[in-house]
N, CA, C and O atoms as CSV, one atom per row, in Angstrom:
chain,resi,resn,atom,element,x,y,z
A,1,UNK,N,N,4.945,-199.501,-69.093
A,1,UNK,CA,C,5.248,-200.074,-67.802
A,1,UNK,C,C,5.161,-201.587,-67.812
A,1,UNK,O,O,6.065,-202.311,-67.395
A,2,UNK,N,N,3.930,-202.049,-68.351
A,2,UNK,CA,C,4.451,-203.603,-68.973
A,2,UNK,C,C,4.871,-204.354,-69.198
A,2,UNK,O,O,4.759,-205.534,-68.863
A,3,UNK,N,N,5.842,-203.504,-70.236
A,3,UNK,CA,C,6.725,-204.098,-70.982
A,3,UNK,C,C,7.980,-204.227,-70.363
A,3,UNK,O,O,8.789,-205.127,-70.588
A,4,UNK,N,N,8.189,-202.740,-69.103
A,4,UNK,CA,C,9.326,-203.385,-68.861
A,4,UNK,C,C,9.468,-204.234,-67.322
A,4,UNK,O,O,10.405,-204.383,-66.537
A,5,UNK,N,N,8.144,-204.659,-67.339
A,5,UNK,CA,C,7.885,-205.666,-65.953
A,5,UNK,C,C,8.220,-206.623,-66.403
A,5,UNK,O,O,8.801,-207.443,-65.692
A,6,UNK,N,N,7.941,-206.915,-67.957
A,6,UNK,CA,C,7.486,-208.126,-68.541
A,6,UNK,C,C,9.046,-208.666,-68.602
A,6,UNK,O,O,9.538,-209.759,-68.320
A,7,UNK,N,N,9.745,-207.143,-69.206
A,7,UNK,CA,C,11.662,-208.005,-69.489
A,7,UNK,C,C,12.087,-208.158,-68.307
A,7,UNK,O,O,13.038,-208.932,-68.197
A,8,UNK,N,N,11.546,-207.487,-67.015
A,8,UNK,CA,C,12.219,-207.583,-66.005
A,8,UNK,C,C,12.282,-209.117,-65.548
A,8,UNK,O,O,13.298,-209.781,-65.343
A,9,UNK,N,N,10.860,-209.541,-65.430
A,9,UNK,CA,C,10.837,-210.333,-65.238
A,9,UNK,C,C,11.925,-212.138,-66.397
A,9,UNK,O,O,12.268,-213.163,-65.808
A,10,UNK,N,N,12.168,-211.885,-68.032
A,10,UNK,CA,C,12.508,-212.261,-68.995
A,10,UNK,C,C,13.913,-212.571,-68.174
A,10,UNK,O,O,14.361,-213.710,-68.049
A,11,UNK,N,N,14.680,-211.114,-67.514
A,11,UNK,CA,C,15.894,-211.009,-67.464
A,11,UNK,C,C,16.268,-211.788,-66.056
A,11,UNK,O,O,17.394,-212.248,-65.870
A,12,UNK,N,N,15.310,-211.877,-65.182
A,12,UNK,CA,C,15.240,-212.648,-64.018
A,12,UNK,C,C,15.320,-213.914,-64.575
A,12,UNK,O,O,16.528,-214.137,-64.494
A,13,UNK,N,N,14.686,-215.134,-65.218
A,13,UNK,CA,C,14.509,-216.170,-65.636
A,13,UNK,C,C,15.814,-216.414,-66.624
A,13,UNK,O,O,16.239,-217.563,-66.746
A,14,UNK,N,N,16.263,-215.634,-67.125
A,14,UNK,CA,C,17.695,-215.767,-67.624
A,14,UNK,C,C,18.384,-216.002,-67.000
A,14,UNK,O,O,18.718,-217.177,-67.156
A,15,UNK,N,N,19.104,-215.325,-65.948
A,15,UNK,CA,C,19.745,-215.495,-65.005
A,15,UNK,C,C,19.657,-217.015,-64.077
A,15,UNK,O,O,20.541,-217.821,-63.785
A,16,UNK,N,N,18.659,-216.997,-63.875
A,16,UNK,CA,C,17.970,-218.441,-63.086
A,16,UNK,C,C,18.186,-219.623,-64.445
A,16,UNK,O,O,18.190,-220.735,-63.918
A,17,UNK,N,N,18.304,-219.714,-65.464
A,17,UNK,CA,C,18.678,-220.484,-66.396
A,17,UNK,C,C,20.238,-220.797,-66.513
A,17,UNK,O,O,20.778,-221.887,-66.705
A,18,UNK,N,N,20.539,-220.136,-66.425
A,18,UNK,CA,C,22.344,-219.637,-66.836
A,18,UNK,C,C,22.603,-220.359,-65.353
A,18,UNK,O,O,23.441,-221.260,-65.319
A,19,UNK,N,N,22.043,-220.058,-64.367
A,19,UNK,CA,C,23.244,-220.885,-62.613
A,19,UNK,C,C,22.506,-222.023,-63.144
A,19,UNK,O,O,23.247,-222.839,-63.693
A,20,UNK,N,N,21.127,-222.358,-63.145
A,20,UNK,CA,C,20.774,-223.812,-63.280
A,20,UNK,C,C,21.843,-224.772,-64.400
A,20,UNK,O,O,22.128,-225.945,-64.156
A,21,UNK,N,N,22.412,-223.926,-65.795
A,21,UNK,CA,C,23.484,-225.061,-66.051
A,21,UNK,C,C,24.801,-224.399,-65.506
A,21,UNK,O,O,25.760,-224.521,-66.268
A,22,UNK,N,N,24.989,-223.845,-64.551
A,22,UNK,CA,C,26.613,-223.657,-64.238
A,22,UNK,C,C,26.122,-224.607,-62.935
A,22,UNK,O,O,27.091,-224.873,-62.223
A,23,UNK,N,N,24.963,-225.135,-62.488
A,23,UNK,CA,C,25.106,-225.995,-61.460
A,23,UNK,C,C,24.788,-227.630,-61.792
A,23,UNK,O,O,24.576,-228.428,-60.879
A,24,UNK,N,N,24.785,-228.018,-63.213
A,24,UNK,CA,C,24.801,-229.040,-63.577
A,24,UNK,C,C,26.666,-229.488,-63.834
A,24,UNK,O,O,27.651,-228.771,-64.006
A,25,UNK,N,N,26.513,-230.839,-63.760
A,25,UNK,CA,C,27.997,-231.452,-63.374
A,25,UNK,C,C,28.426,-231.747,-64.887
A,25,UNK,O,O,27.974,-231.077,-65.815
A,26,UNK,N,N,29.093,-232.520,-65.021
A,26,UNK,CA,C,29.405,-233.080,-66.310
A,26,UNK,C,C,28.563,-233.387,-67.115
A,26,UNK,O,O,27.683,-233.955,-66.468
A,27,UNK,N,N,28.228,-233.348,-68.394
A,27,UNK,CA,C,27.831,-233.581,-69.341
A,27,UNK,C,C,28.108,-234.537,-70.459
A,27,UNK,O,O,29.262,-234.765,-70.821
A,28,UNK,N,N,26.900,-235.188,-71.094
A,28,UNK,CA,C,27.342,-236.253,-72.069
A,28,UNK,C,C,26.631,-236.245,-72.875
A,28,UNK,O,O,25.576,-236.650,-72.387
A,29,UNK,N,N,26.416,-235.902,-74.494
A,29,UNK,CA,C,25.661,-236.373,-75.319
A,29,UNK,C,C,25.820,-238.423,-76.071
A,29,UNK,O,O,26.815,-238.993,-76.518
A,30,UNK,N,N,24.422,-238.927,-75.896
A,30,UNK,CA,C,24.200,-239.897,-76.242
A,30,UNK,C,C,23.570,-240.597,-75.266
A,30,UNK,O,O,23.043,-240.061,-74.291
A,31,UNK,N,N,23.608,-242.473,-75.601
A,31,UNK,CA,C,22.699,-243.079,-75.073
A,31,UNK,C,C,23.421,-244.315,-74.627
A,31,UNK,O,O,24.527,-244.612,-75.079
A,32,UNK,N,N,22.694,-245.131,-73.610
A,32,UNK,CA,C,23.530,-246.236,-73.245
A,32,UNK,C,C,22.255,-247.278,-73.021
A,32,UNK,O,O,21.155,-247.181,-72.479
A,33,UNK,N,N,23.129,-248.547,-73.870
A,33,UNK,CA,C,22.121,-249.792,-74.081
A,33,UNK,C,C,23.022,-250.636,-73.193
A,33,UNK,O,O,24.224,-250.480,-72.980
A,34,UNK,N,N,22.135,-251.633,-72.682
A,34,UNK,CA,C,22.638,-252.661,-71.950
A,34,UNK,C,C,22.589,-253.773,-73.043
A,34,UNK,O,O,21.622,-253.948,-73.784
A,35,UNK,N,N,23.739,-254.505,-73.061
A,35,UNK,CA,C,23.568,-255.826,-73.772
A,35,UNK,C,C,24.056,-257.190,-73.230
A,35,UNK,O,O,24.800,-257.272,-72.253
A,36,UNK,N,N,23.723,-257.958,-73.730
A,36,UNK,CA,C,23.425,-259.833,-73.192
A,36,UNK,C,C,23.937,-260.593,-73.942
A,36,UNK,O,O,23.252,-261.065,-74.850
A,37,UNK,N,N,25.459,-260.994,-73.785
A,37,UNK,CA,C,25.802,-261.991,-75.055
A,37,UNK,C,C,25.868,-263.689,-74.753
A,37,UNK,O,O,25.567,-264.200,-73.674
A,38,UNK,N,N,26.277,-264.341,-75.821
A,38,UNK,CA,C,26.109,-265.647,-75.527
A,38,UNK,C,C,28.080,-265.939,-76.001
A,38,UNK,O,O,28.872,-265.208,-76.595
A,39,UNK,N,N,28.170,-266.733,-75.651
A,39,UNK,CA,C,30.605,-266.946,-75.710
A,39,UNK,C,C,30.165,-268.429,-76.897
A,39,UNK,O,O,29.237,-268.880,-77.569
A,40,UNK,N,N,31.567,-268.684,-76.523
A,40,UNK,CA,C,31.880,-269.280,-77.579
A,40,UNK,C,C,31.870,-270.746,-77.320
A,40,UNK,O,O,31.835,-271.634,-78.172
A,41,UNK,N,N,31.911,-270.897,-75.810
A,41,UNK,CA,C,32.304,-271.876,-75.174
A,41,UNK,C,C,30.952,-272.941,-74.785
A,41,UNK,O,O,30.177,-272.710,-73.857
A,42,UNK,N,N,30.851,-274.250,-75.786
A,42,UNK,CA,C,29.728,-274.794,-75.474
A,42,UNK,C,C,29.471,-275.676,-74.446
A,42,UNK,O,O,28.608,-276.477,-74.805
A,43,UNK,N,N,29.984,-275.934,-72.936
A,43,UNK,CA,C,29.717,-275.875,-71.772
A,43,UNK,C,C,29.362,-275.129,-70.749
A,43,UNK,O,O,29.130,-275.421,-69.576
A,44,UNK,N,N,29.339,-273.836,-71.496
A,44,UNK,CA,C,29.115,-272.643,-70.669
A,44,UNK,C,C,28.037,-272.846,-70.156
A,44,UNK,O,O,27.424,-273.789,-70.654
A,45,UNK,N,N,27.067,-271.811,-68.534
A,45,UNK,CA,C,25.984,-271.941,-68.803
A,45,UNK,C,C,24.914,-271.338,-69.518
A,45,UNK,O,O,23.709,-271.584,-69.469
A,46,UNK,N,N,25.822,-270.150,-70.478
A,46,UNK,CA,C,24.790,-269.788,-71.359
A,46,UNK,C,C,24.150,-270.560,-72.568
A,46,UNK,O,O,23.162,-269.995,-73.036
A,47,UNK,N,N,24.420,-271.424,-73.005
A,47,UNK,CA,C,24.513,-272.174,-73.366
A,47,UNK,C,C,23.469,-273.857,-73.407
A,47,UNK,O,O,23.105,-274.623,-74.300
A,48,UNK,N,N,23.270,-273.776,-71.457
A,48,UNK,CA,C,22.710,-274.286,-71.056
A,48,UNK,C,C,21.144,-275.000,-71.665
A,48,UNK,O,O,20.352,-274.062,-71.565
A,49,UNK,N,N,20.451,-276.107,-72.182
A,49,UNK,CA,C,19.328,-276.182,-72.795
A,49,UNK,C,C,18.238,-276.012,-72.038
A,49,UNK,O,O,17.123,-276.118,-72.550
A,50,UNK,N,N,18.400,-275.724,-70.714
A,50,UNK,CA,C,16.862,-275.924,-70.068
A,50,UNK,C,C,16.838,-274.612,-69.057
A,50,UNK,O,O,15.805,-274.296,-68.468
A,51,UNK,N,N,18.122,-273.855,-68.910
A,51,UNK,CA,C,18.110,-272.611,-68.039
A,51,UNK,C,C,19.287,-271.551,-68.732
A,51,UNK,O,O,19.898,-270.917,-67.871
A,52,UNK,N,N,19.665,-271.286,-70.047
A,52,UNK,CA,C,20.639,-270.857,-70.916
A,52,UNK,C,C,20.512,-269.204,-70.029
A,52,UNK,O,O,19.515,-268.481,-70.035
A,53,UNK,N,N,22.207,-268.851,-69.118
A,53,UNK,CA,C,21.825,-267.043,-68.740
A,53,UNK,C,C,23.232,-266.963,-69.472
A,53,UNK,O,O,24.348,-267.471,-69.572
A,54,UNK,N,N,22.173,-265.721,-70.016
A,54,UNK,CA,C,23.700,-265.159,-71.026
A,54,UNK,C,C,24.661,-263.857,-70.068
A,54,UNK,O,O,24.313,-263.096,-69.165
A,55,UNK,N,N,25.835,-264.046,-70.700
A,55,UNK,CA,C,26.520,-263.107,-70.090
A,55,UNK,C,C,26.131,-261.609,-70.246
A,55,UNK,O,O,26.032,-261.162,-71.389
A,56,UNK,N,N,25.890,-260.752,-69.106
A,56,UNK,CA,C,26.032,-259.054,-68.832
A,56,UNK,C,C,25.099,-258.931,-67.801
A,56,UNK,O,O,24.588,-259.957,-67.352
A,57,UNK,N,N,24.817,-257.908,-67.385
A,57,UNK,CA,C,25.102,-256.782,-68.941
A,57,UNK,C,C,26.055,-256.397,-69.221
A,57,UNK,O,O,26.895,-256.737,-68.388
A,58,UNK,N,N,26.463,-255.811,-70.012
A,58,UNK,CA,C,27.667,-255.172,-70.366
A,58,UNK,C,C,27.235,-253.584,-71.185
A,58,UNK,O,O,26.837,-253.855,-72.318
A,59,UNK,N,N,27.207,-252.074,-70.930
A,59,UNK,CA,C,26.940,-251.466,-71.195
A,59,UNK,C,C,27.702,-250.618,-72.143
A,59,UNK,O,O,28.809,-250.082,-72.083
A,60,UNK,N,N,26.574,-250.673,-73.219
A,60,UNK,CA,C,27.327,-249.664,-74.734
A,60,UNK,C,C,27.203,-247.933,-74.639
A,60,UNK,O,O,26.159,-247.502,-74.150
A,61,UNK,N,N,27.987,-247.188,-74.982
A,61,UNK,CA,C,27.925,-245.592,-74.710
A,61,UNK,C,C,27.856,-245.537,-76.280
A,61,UNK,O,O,28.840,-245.943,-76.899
A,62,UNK,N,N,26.763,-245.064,-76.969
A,62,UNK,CA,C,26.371,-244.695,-78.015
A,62,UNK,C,C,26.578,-243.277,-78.499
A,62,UNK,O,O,26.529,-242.525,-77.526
A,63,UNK,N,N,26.783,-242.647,-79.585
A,63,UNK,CA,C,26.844,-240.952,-79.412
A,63,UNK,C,C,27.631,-240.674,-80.868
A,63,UNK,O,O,28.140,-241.549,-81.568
A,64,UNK,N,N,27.607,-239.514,-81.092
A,64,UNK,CA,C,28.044,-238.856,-82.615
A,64,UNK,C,C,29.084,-238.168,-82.015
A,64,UNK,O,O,29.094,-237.971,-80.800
A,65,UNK,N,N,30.166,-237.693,-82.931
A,65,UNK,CA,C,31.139,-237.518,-83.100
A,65,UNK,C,C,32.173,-236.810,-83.823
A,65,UNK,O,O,33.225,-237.449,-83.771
A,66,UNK,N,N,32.284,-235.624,-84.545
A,66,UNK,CA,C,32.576,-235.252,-85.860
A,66,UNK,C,C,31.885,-235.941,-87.052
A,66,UNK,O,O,32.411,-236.492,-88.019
A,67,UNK,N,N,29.991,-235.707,-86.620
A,67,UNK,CA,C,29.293,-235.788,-87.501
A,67,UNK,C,C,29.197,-237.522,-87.864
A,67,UNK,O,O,28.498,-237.963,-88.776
A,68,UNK,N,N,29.962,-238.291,-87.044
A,68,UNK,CA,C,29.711,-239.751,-87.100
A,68,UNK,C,C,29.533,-240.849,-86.137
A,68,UNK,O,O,30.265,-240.716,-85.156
A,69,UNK,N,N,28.814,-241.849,-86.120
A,69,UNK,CA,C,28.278,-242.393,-84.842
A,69,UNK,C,C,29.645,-243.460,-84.332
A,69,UNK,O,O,30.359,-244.183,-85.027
A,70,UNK,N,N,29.651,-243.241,-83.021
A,70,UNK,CA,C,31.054,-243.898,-82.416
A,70,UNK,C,C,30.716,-244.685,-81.228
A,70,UNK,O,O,29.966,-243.926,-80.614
A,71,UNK,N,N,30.785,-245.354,-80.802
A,71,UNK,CA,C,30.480,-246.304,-79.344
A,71,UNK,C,C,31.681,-246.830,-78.765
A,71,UNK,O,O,32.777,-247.037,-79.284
A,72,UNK,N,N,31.204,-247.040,-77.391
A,72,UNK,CA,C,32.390,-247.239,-76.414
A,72,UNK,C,C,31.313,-248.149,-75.048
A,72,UNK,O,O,30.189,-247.825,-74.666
A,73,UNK,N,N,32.250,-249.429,-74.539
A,73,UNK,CA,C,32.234,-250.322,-73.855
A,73,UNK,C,C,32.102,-249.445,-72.509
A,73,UNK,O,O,32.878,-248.501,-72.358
A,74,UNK,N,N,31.115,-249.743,-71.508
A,74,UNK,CA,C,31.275,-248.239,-70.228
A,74,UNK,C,C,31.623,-249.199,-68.989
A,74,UNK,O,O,30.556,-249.485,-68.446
A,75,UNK,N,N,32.617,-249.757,-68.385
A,75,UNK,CA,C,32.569,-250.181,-66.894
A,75,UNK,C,C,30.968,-250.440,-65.996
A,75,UNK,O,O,30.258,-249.463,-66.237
A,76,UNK,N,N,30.452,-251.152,-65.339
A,76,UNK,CA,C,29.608,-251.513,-64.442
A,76,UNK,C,C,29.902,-250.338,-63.289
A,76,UNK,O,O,28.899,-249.738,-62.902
A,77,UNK,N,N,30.937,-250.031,-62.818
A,77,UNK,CA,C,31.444,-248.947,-61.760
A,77,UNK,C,C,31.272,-247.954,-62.127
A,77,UNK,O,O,31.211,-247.113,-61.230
A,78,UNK,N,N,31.076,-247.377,-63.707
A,78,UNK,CA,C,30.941,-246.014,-64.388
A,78,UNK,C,C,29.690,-246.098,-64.546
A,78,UNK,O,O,29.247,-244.958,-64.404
A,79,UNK,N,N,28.835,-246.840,-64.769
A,79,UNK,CA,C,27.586,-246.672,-65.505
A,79,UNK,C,C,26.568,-245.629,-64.904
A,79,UNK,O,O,25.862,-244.967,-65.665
A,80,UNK,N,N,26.504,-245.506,-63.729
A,80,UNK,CA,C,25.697,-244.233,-62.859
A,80,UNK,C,C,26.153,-243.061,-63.130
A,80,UNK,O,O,25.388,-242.150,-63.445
A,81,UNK,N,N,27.639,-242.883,-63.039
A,81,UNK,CA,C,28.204,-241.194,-63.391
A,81,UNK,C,C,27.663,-241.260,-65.042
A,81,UNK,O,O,26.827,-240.432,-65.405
A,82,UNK,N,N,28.171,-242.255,-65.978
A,82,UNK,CA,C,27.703,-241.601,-67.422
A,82,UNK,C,C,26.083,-241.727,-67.329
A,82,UNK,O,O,25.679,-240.743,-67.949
A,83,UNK,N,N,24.936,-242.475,-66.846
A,83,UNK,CA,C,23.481,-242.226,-66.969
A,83,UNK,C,C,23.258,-240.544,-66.396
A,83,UNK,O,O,22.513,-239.684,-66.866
A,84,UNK,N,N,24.062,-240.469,-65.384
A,84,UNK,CA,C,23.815,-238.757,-65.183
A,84,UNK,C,C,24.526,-238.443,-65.715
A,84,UNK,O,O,24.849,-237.641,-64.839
A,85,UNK,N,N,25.396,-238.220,-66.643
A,85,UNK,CA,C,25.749,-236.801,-67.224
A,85,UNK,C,C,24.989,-236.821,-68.436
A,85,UNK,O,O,24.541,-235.744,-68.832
A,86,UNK,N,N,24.725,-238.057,-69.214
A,86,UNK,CA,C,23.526,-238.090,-69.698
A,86,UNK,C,C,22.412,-237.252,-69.398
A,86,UNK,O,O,22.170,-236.267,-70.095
A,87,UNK,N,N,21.436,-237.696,-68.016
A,87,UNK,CA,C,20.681,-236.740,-67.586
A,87,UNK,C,C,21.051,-235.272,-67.749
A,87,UNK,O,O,20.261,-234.469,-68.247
A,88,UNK,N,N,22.430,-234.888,-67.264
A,88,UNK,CA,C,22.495,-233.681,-67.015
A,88,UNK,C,C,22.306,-233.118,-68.589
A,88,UNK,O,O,21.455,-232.234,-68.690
A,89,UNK,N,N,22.910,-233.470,-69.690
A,89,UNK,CA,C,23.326,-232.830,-71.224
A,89,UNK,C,C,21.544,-233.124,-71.514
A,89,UNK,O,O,21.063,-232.063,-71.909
A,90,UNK,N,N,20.734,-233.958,-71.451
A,90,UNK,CA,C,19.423,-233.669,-71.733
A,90,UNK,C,C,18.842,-231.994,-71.193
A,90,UNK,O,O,18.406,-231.150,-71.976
A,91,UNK,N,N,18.977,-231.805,-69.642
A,91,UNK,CA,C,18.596,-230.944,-68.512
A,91,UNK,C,C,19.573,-229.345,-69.333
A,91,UNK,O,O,19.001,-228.333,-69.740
A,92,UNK,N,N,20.910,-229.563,-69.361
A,92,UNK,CA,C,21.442,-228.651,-70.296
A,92,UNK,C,C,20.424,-228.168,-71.520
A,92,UNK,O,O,20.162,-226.977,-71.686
A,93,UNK,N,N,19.862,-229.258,-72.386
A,93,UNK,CA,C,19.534,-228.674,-73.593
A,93,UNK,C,C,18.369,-228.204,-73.464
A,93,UNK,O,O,17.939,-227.339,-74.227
A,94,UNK,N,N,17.678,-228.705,-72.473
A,94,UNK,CA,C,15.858,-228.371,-72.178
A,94,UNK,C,C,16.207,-226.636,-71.940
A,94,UNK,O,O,15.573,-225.812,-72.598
A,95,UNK,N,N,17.410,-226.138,-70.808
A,95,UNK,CA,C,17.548,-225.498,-70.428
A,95,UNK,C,C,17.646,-224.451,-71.520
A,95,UNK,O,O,16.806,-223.553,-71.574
A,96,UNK,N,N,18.505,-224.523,-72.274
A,96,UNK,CA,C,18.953,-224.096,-73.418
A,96,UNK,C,C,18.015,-223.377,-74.291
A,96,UNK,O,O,17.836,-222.197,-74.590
A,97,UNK,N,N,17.408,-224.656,-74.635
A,97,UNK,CA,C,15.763,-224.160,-75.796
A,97,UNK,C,C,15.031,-223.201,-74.647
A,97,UNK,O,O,14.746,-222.118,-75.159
A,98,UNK,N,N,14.712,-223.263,-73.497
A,98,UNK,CA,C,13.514,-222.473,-72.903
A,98,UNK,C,C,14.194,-221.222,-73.026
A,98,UNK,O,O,13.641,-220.182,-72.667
């Protein structure tokens, strides 16, 4: 009797796993760095000697690919949808392993 409380219960938590990722949105494996550059142009004010602000951020989409690492430049207007689908493909895999 236990045992089959115990799957009952197994087969309940399955189920509740399986909608939790059919209710996650898009998905993304990888990572996104913000970066800060300095131009070319020596009047700029990055440049500047006593208050030098460099240009960005400008955000990198990091991630593998047919087994090889590939990056891509992400819009300022995109950067919230790809940090969550990010989130979500983490939330996917947690889901996954349990």
């Amino acid at each position: 009797m236990d045992l089959d409380k115990e799957i009952g219960t197994l087969e309940r938590r399955i189920l509740e796993i399986k909608n939790e990722i059919m209710g996650l949105g898009e998905i993304r494996n990888g990572s996104v760095s913000e970066q800060y550059n300095v131009c070319g142009n020596p009047t700029c004010r990055c440049k500047d000697k006593d208050n030098p602000q460099k240009h960005g951020p400008d955000y990198q989409l990091s991630y593998r690919f047919n087994k090889k690492s590939t990056s891509q430049f992400v819009s300022a207007e995109n950067i919230d949808k790809v940090r969550q689908q990010l989130a979500d493909y983490k939330t996917c895999v947690k889901l996954k392993d349990e």
